[in-house]
C-alpha positions as CSV (number, residue, x, y, z in Angstrom):
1,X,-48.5,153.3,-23.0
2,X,-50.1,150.2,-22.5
3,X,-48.0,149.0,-19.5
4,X,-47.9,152.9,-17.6
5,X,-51.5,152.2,-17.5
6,X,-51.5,148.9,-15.4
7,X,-48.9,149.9,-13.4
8,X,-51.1,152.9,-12.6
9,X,-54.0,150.5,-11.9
10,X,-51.8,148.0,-9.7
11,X,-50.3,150.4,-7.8
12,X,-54.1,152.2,-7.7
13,X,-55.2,149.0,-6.6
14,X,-52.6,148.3,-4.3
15,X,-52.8,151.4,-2.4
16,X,-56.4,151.0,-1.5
17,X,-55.4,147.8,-0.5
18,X,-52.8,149.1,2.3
19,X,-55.3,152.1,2.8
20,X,-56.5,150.5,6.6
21,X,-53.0,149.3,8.0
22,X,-53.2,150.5,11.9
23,X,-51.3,153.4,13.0
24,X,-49.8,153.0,16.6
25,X,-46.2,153.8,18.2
26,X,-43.6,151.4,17.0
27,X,-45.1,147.6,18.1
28,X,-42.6,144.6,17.7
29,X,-39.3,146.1,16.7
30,X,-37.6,143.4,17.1
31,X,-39.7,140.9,15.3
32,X,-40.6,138.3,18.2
33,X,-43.3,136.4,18.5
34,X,-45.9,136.5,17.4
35,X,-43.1,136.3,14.6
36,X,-43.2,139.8,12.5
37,X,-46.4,140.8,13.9
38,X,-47.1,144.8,14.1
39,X,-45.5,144.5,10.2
40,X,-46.8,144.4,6.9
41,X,-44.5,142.7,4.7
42,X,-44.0,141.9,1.2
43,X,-42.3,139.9,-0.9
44,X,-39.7,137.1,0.5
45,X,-39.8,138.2,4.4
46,X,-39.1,136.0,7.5
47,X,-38.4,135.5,10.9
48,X,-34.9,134.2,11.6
49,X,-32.9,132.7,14.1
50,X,-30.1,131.2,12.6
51,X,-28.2,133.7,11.4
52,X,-24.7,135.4,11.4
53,X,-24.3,137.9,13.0
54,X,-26.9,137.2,15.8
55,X,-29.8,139.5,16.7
56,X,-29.0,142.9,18.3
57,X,-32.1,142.4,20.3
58,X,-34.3,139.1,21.2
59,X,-33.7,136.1,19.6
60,X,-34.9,136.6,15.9
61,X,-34.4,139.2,12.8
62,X,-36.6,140.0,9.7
63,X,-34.6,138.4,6.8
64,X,-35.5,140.5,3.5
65,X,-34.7,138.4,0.7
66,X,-34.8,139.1,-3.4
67,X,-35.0,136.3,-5.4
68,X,-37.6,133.8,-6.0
69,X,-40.5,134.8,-3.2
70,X,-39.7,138.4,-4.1
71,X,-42.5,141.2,-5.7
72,X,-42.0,143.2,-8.6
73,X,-40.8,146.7,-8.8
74,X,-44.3,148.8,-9.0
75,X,-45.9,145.8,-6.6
76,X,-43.2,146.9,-4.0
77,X,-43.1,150.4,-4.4
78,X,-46.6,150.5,-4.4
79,X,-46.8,148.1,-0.9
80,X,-44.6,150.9,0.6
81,X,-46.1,153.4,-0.5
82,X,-43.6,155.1,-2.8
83,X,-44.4,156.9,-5.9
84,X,-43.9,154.5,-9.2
85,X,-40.0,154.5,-10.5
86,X,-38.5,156.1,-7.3
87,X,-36.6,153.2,-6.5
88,X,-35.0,153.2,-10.1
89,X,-34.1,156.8,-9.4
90,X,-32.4,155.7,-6.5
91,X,-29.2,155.0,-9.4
92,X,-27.7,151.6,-10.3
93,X,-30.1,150.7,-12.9
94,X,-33.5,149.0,-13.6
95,X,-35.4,147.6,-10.5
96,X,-36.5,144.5,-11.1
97,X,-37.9,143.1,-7.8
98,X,-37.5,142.8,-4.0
99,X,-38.8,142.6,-0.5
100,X,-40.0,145.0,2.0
101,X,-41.5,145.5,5.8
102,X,-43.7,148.5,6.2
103,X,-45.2,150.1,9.3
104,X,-46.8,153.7,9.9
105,X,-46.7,154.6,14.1
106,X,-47.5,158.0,16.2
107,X,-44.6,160.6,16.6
108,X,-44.1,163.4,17.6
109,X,-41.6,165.7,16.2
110,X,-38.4,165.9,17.6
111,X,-38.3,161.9,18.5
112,X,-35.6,159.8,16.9
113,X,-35.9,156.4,15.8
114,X,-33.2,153.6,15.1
115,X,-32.8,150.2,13.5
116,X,-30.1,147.7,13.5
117,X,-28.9,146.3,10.0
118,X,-26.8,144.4,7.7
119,X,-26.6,143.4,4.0
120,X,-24.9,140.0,3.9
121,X,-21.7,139.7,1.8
122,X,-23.5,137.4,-0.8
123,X,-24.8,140.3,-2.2
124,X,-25.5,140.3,-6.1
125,X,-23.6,142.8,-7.5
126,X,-25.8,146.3,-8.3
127,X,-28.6,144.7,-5.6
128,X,-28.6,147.4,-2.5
129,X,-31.1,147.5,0.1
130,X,-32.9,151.6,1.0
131,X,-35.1,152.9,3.7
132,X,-37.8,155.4,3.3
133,X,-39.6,157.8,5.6
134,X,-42.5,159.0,5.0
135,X,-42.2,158.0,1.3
136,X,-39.0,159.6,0.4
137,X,-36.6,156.5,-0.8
138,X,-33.1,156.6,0.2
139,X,-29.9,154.0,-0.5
140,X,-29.3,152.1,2.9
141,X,-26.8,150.1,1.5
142,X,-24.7,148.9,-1.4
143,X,-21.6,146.2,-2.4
144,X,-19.6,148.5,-0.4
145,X,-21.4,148.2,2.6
146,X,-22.1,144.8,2.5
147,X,-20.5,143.0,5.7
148,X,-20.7,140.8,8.9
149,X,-21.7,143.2,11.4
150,X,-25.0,145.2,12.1
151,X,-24.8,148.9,11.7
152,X,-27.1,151.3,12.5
153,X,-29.0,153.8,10.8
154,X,-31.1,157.0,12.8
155,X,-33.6,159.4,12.0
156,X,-35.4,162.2,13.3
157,X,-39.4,162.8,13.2
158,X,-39.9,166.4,12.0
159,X,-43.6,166.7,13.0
160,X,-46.2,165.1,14.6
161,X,-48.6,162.5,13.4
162,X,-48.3,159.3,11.6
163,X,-44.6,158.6,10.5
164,X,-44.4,155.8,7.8
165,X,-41.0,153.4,8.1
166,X,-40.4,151.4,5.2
167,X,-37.2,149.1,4.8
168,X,-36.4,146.3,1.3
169,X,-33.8,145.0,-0.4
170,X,-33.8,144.8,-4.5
171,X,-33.0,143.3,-7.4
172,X,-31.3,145.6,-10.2
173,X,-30.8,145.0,-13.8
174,X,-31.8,140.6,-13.5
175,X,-33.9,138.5,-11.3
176,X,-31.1,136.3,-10.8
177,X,-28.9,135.2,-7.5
178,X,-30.6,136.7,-4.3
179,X,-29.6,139.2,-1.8
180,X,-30.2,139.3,1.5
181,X,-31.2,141.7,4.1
182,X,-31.2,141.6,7.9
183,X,-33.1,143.8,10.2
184,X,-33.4,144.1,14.4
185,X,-34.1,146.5,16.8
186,X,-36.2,149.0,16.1
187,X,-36.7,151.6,18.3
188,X,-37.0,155.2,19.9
189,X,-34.0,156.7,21.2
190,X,-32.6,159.3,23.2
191,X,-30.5,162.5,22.2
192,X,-29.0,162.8,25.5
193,X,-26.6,166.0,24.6
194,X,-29.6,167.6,22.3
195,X,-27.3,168.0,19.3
196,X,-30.1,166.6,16.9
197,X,-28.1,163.5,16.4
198,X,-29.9,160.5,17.8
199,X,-27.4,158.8,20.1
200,X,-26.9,155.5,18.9
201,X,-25.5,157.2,16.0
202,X,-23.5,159.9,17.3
203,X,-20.0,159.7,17.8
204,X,-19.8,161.6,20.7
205,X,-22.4,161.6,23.1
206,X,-21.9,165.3,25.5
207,X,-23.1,164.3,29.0
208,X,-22.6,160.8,29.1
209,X,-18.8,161.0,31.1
210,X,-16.5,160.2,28.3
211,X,-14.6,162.3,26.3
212,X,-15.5,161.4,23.1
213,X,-14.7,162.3,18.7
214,X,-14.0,166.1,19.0
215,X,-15.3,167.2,22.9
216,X,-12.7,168.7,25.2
217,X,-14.2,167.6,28.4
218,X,-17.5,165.3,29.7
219,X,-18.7,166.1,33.1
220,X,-21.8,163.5,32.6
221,X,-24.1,166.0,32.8
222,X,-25.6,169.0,30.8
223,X,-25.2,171.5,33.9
224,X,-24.4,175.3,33.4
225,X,-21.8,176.8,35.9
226,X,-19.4,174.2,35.9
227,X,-16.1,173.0,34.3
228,X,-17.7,171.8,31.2
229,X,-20.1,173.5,29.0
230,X,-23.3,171.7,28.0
231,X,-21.9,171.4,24.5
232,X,-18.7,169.3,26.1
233,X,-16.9,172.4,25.3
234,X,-14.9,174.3,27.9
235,X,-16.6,177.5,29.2
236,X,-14.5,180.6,29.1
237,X,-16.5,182.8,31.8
238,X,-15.3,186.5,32.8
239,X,-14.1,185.8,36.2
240,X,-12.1,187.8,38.7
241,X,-8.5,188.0,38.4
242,X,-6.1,188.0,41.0
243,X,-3.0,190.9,41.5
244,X,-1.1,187.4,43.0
245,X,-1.1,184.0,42.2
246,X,0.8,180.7,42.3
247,X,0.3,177.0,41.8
248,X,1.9,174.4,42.4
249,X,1.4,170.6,42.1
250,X,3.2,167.7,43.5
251,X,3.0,164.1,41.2
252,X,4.7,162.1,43.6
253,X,5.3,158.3,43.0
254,X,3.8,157.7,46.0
255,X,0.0,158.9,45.7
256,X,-0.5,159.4,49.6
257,X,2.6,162.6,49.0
258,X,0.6,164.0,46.0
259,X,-0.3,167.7,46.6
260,X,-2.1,170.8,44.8
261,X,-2.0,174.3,46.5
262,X,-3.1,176.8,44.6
263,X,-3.7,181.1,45.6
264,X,-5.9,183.6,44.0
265,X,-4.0,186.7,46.4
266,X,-5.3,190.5,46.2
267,X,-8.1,190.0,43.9
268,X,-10.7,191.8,42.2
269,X,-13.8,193.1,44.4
270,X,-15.5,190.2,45.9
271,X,-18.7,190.2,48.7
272,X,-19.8,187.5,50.6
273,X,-22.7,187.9,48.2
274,X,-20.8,186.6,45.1
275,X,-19.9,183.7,47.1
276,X,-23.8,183.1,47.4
277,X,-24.0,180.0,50.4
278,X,-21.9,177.0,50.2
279,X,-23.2,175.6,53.8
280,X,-26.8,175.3,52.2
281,X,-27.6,175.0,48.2
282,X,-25.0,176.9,46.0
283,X,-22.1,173.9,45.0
284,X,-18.5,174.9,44.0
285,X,-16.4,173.9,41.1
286,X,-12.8,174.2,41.1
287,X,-11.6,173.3,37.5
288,X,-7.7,173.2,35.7
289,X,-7.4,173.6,31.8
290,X,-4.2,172.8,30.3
291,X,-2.8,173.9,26.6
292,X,-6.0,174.3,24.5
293,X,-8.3,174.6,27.1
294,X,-8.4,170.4,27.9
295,X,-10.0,169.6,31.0
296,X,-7.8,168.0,33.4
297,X,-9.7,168.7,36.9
298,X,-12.9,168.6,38.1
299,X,-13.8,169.1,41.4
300,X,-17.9,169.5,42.8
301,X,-17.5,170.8,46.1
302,X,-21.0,169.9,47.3
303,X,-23.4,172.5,49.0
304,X,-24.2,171.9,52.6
305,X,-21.3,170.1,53.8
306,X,-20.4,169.9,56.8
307,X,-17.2,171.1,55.9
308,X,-18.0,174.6,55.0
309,X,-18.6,177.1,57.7
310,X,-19.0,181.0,57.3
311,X,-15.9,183.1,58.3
312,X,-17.4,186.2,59.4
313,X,-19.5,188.4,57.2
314,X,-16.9,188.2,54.3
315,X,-16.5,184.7,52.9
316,X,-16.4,180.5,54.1
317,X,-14.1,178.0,54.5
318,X,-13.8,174.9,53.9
319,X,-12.0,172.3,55.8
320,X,-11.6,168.5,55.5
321,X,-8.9,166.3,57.2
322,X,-9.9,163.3,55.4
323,X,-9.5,164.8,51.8
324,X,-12.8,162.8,51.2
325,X,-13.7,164.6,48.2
326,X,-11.2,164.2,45.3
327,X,-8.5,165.5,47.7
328,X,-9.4,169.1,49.0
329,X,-8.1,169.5,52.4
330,X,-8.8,173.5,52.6
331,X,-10.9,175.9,50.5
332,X,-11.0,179.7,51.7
333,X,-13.2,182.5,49.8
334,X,-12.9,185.6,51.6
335,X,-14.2,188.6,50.2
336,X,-12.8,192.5,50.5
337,X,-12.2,195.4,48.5
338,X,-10.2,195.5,45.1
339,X,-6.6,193.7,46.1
340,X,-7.9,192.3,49.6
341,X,-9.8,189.7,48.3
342,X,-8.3,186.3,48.1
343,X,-9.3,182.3,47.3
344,X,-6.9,179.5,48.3
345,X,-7.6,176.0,47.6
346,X,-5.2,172.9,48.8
347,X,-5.8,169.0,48.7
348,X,-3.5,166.1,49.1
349,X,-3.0,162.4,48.9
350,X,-4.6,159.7,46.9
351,X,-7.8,161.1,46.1
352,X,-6.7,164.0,44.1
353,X,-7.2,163.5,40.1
354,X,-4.0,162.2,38.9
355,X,-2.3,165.7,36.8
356,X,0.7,164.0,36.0
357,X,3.0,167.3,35.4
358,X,4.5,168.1,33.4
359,X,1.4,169.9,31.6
360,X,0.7,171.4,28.7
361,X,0.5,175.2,28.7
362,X,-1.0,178.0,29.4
363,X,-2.7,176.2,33.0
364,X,-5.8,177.8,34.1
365,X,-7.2,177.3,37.6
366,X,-11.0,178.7,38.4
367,X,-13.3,178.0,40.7
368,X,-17.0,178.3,40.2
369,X,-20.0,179.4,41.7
370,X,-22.2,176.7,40.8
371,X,-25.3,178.6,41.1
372,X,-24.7,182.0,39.9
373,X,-21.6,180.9,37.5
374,X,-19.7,183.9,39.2
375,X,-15.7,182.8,38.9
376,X,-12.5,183.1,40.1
377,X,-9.1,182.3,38.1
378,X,-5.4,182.6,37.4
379,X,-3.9,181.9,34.0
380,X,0.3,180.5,34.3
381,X,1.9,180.9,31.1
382,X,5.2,181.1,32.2
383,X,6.3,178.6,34.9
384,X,9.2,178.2,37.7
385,X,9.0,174.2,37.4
386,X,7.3,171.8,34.6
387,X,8.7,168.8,34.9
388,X,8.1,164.9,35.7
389,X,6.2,165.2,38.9
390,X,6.4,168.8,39.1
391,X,4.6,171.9,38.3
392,X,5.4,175.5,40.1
393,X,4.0,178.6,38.6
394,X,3.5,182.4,39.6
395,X,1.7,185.0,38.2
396,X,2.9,187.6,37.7
């Protein structure tokens, strides 16, 4: 009874005593001089240079140490502001000791927040390190992640005001032997594809331009209307369907004989209003899918080129002797009642994207609307040629 009392009292006592630490946005994440400034810290912390692996950022870490400069168990938990014997519920037995850094900074809610860390292989075995947020402990790391390399961990603000970041490393079951963490790099960072995964700790970032963990394309950008979805998925639009079509591509070993022609022939009911403007501010897409939907195309046919001209009142074409843009040569949209409408797009030499027949099936060509996201497409399943360097299909 006697000793719940005093650690009530200390870690009373203790809390007043971290009662006026400053609240601001994150200040000295990375621990520079002045050395650890911007932190509280408790217990065996330090600045360090020295050390293996280097800093992620700067030239010094916090070193988080247990051992003979570290606090007790309620002295830390109170520091940090945790709520007596929460470490020990963390699992692996009895808290003795350890070291922390705390610091409480302005966020708003949906921001995301990183830091860089390792636990050095010396660890004493049960000894782990933990972060908290906002006073809710967690197990950062154990034995098992002990290594050489810095990881990183993430997390998300859930609403705004004053968001309290608390990092340590403890003792469990004896004071003896010491562990050590390091720590660098904190920071805000972006969730570029909005998936609510910060990115430094997402495995695949949609809209950064590589096609990444379980994403089907990566356009670099989070654009509606084009060949890839803003989820790096592929879109699967209605879009008109043809009464004709054919496609054929030509993989030759020399890249300047390389040719794609493909025909969208007495189509659906098409206006020149569908088609929207190409010579001023509505872009084209022409895309081509192969087997399970992967992307393996993607053309942006910018609006108000030269290139394009209006063909009448029904449609535009597009013309380009220099194949400047990945390729296209020729682009006709010409509009007409149901079976007279009709899109034809060809390109050549070494600009086009490298298709590499034979390809996997069914192959979809569609070409986009990049304003409006009206479509045009032709689905091959079953082919005349699929072979090394060679792809012919008609439909139907």
């Amino acid at each position: 009874m006697k000793r719940t009392i005093g650690r009530f009292l200390l870690g009373l006592l203790l809390l007043l005593w971290c009662g006026d630490r400053a609240f601001a946005q994150v200040v000295n994440g990375s621990f520079e001089e002045p050395f650890l400034s911007g932190w509280t810290t408790g217990g065996d912390v330090q600045p360090d240079s020295l050390v293996t692996p280097p800093p992620t950022d700067g030239s010094v870490v916090a070193s988080l140490e247990t051992g003979s400069g570290a606090v007790a168990e309620v002295t830390l938990e109170a520091f940090l502001g945790l709520s007596l014997g929460s470490l020990d519920a963390l699992g692996g037995g009895d808290v003795t000791e350890g070291s922390g850094i705390f610091q409480a900074f302005a966020a708003s809610a949906g921001e995301h927040y990183a830091f860089d860390w390792v636990l050095l292989p010396e660890l004493v075995q049960n000894d782990f390190a933990f972060v908290a947020i906002d006073g809710t402990p967690a197990v950062l790391g154990d034995a098992v992640q002990a290594g050489d390399e810095f990881e990183t961990f993430c997390f998300s603000v859930t609403s705004t005001g004053t968001t309290e970041l608390a990092i340590g490393v403890i003792d469990v079951v004896d004071t003896a032997g010491a562990s050590e963490l390091l720590v660098d790099n904190v920071r805000q960072v972006p969730d570029i594809d909005v998936d609510g995964i910060p990115d430094p700790c997402d495995d695949a970032i949609c809209g950064n331009g590589l096609v990444e963990g379980s994403e089907l394309c990566d356009d670099g950008n989070l654009d509606d209307n084009d060949c890839c979805s803003p989820t790096c998925t592929v879109p699967m639009p209605t879009c008109g369907s043809a009464g004709k079509s054919s496609l054929i591509i030509k993989d030759k070993p020399e890249d300047t004989k390389d040719s794609l022609t493909w025909k969208w022939l007495k189509g659906d009911a098409t206006t020149q209003t569908d088609f929207a403007d190409p010579t001023d501010m509505t872009p084209y897409h022409l895309c081509l899918y192969a087997g399970t939907a992967a992307s393996i195309a993607d053309i942006e046919l910018p609006a108000g080129s030269p290139s394009w001209k209006a063909t009448g009142t029904k449609g535009f074409k597009y013309k380009d002797k220099t194949t400047a843009v990945d390729g296209v040569k020729k682009v006709v949209l010409k509009g007409g009642a149901a079976g007279k409408a009709k899109v034809i797009v060809q390109g050549k030499g070494t600009m086009l994207p490298d298709l590499a027949p034979p390809l996997a099936l069914p192959v979809v060509a569609r070409i986009i609307n990049g304003d409006s996201g009206a479509c045009w497409a032709s689905t091959f399943g079953d082919v005349v040629k699929n072979e090394s360097g060679l792809f012919k299909a008609k439909s139907p």
